[in-house]
N, C-alpha and C positions, 0 to 999 in steps of 0.2 A: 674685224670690221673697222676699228677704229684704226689702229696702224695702218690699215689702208687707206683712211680717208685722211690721216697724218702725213702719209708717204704722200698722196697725191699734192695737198696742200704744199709740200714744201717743194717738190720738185715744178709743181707749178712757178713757186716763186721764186726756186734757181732760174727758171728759165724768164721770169721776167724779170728779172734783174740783168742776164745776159741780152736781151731782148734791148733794154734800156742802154747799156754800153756799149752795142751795136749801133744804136741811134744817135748816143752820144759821139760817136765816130764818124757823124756825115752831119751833125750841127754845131759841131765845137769849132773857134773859129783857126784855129793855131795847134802847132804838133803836140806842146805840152797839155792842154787840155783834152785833147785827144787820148792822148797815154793815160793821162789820169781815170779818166773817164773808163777805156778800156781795164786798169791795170785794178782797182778797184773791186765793177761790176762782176770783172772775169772770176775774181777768185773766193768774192761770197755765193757766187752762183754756182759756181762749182762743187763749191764746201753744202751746200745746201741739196744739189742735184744728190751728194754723194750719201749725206744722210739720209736720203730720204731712201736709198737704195740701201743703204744698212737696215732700215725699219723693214726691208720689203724679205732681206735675206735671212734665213733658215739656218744656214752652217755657219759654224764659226771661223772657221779657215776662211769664207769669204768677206767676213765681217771683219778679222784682220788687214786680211788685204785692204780694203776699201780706208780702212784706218791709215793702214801707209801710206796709200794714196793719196789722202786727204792732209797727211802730216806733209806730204809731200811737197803738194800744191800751195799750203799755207806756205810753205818755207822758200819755196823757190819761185812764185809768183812774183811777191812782193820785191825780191832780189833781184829779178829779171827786170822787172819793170823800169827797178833807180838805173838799173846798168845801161841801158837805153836812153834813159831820160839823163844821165852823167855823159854816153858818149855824143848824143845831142850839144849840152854845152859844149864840154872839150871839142867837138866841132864849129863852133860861135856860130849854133842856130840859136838866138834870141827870141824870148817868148813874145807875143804881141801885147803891146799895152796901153790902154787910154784911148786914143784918135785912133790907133791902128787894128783897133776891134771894131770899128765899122765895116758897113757890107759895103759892096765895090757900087750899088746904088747912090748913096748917102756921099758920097764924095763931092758930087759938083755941088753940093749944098752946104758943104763945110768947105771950100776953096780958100777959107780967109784964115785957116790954121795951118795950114800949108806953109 
């Protein structure tokens, strides 16, 4: 009973953390904060979905697995994410900064920074 209501809790909260880097991916204003935002939420939510599936399993063979998996994603998450966010620069995409993080409203109201 308790493992259950442990398991439930944290896979809850994988998925709202994945839930939130989803959101962060349609309000962030620029590519880098977007990755971030994705590169982050994806891989504590995951790591959290994945525990809470180890509390839920029985056999150890799957409770291995789920380790590898988890060792996995720690490891290779965080590496995917720079290697995107490095070929972005080496490409001179430029993060947005200051004036250039306003919304395309606010424009004709700052016309004198231009």
């Amino acid at each position: 009973m308790i493992l259950d209501s442990l398991s439930w809790c944290l896979f809850l909260l994988g998925a709202l953390f994945i839930i939130s880097g989803s959101l962060g991916l349609l309000r962030f204003p620029d590519f880098y904060t977007r990755l971030h935002a994705a590169g982050v939420t994806d891989t504590l939510g995951v790591e959290l979905m994945l525990l809470a599936m180890i509390f839920q399993s029985d056999n150890w063979i799957t409770i291995v697995k789920l380790l590898l998996i988890a060792l996995f994603m720690l490891l290779t998450s965080p590496v995917s994410t720079h290697a995107i966010a490095h070929a972005a620069w080496v490409g001179k995409l430029k993060p947005m900064l200051g004036p250039d993080l306003r919304r395309d409203g606010d424009a004709e109201t700052h016309e004198e920074d231009a």
